[in-house]
N, C-alpha and C positions, 0 to 999 in steps of 0.2 A: 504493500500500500504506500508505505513512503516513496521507494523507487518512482511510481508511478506520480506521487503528488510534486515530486522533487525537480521533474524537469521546470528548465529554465527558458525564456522567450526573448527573445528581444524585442517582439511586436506587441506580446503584452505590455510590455515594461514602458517602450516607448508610446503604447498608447495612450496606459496610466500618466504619464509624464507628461506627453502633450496636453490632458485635461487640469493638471495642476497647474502646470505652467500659463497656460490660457485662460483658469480664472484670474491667476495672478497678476496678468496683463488686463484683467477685465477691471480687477479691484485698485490697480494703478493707475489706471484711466481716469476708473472713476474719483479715486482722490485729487485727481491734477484737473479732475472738473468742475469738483465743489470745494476749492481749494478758497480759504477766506470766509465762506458761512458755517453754520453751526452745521450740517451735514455734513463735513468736516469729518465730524467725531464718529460717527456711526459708518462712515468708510475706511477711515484710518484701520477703526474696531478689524473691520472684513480683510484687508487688507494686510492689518497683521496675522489674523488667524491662518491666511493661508500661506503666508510668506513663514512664520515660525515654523511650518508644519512639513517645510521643506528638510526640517530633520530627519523628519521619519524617513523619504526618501534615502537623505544620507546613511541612517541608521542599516537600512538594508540594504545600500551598496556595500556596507564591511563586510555584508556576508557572500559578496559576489551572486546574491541572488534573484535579482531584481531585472537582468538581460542574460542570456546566453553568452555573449560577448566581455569578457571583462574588464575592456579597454571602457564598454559603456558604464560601469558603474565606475568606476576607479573618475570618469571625468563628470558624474553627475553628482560623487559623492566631494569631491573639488571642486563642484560649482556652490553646490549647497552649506559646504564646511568655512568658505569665502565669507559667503551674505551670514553667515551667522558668528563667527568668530570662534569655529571650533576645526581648525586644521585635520582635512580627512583621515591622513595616516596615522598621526596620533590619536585619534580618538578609534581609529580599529584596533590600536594595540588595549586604549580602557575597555573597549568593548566586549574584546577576547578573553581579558580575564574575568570581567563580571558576568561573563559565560562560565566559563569554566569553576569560580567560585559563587555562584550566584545566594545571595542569603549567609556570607561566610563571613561573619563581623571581620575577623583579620584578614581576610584576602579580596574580596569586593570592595573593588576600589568607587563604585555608589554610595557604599557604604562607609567611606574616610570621613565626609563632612553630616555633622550631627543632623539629624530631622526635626523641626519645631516641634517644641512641646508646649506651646500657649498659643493663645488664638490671634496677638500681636507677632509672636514669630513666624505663624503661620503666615500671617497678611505678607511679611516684611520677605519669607520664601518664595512666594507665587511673586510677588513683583520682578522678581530676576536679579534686584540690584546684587545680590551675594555672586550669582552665577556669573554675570556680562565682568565683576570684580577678577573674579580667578578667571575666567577666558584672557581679558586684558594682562591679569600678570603672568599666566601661564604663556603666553603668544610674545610676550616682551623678552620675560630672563629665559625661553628658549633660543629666542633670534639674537637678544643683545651681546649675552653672557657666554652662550654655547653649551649651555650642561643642562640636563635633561634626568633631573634628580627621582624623577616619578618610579616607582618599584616596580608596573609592570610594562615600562619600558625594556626590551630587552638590550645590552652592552650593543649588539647589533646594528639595533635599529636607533638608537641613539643621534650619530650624525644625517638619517633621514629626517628625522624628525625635527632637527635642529634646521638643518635647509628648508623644509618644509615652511616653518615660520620664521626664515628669513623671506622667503618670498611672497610669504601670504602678508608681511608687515608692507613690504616694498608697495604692494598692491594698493594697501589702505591708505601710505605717504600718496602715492599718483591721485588719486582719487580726492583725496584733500586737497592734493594741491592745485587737482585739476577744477576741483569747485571754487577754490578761493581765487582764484586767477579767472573765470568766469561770473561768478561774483553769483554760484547759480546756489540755490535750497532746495534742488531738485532729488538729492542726494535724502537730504533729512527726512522729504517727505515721504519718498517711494522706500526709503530702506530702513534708516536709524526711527525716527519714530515708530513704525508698524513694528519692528524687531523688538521695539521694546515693550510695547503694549501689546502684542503677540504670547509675551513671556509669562502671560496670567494664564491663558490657557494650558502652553506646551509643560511649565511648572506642575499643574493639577494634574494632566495626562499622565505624566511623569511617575507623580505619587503615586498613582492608583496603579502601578504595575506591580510593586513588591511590596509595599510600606502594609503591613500589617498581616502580611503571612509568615506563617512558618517559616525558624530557621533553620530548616533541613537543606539535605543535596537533592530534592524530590521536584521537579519542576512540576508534578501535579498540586505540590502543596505549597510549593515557594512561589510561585508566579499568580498571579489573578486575572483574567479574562473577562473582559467589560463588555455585557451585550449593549451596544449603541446604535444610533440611528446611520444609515446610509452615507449622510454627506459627511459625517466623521469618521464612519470605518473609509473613506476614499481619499479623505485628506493624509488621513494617519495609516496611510498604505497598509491599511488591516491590520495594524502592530495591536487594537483591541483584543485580539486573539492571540493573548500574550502566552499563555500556557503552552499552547501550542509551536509556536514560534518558537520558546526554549525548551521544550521536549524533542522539536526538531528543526533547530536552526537551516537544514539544508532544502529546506520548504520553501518555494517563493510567497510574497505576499499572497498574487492572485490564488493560488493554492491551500491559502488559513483557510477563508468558511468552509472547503470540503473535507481538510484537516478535522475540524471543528466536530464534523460529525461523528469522528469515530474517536475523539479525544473526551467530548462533552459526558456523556456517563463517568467520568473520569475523574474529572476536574474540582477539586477540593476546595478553590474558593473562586467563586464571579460573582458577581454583581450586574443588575439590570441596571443599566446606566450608571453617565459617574456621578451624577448629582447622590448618588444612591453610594455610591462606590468611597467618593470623600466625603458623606457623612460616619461611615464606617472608618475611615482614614482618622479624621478628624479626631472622634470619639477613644480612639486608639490610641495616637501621638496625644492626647493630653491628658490621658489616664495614666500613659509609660510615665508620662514626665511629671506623674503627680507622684506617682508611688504607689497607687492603688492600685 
């Protein structure tokens, strides 16, 4: 059954791709049409949800599974690692090991930086300022300094990763410089704002994948699967069906909901939606952090 759900497309992949990429041109439009009124906010809102969510993309290019081709994810997971401040190659090597340890207090490198445990650190988590903080210094004392201190970096891949974000910095200097010498905000509106207010949702998604399962090595009981509506399992390239996904990473997206069916009798913890999902979150992270 896996053999058969594990084949890979490049027509699927590029299809999915072309439908993100094309609202995201729809939602950039539209912000560059109601740019100056208060429709503003409620574009910007669209605009970042679908621009943040270009993670996910990235997320499943690590696993080269997302095209046949892996020249295609490797340049889709480098286009998307760019607009978000999260260098493709290094974030395969966190990826790999919060695979391989997933749920491991000492070895899950998700699990290095603390989860809120009040309803103000919650707020102060989904906003992203913590996360865009370590992006920025992680992407600096990579490119500035040359050392690449992170554990599961291997000795290896070290001077990859080092170039890596010497040239994703180079990218962001031109870009600056190329706006401040055009004297243009076209920059802030279509990228840096949405990425930022983007970060309330892709934060939430986030949590609802492990934060309050089991810390076993049991991807049935460590992982949670969120049944959601349509235009979130398409944004979030079916990463909803997270269970599954880490019981069998070599599954492409398009491949989780028929996954789904033979995993669901199975599956030790989901949630019907995340409103559903981080109230149980919620409830969780500030009971651990009470003591009770």
């Amino acid at each position: 059954d896996v053999k058969a759900l594990a084949v890979r497309s490049d027509a699927k992949g590029l299809s999915h791709l072309a439908g993100h990429l094309g609202a995201l041109c729809f939602t950039g439009a539209l912000v560059l049409a109601v740019r100056g009124t208060l429709w503003a906010v409620p574009a910007l809102v669209a605009h970042g949800y679908v621009l943040i969510f270009l993670f996910c993309a990235m997320h499943e290019a690590t696993h080269f599974t997302p095209f046949r081709s892996r020249w295609l994810s490797r340049a889709v997971g480098h286009f998307a690692g760019f607009l978000l401040l999260l260098p493709f190659e290094y974030f395969r090597l966190f990826h790999w090991d919060h695979h391989r340890f997933t749920q491991d207090a000492a070895r899950d490198p998700e699990l290095t930086q603390p989860k809120p445990g009040s309803l103000f650190g919650y707020l102060v988590h989904i906003s992203g300022l913590p996360n865009w903080k370590t992006r920025l210094l992680t992407v600096g004392r990579h490119a500035s300094a040359g050392r690449v201190p992170q554990p599961w970096v291997p000795e290896g891949k070290k001077s990859a990763v080092v170039a890596e974000a010497r040239v994703y910095l180079l990218g962001y200097i031109a870009l600056i410089g190329v706006s401040v010498w055009l004297q243009s905000t076209l920059l802030l509106w279509l990228w840096v704002l949405p990425a930022m207010i983007g970060q309330v949702f892709l934060r939430n998604y986030l949590l609802a994948e492990h934060t309050g399962c089991p810390q076993t090595d049991d991807p049935l009981s460590n992982t949670r699967t969120t049944y959601t509506n349509p235009v979130m399992q398409f944004f979030a390239w079916n990463m909803p069906y997270h269970v599954e996904h880490h019981a069998c990473p070599s599954i492409p997206f398009h491949s989780l909901p028929a996954a789904n069916a033979h995993f669901r009798p199975h599956i030790q913890v989901a949630d019907q939606g995340y409103l559903s999902a981080l109230r149980s979150i919620r409830k969780f992270l500030f009971k651990a952090a009470s003591g009770a």
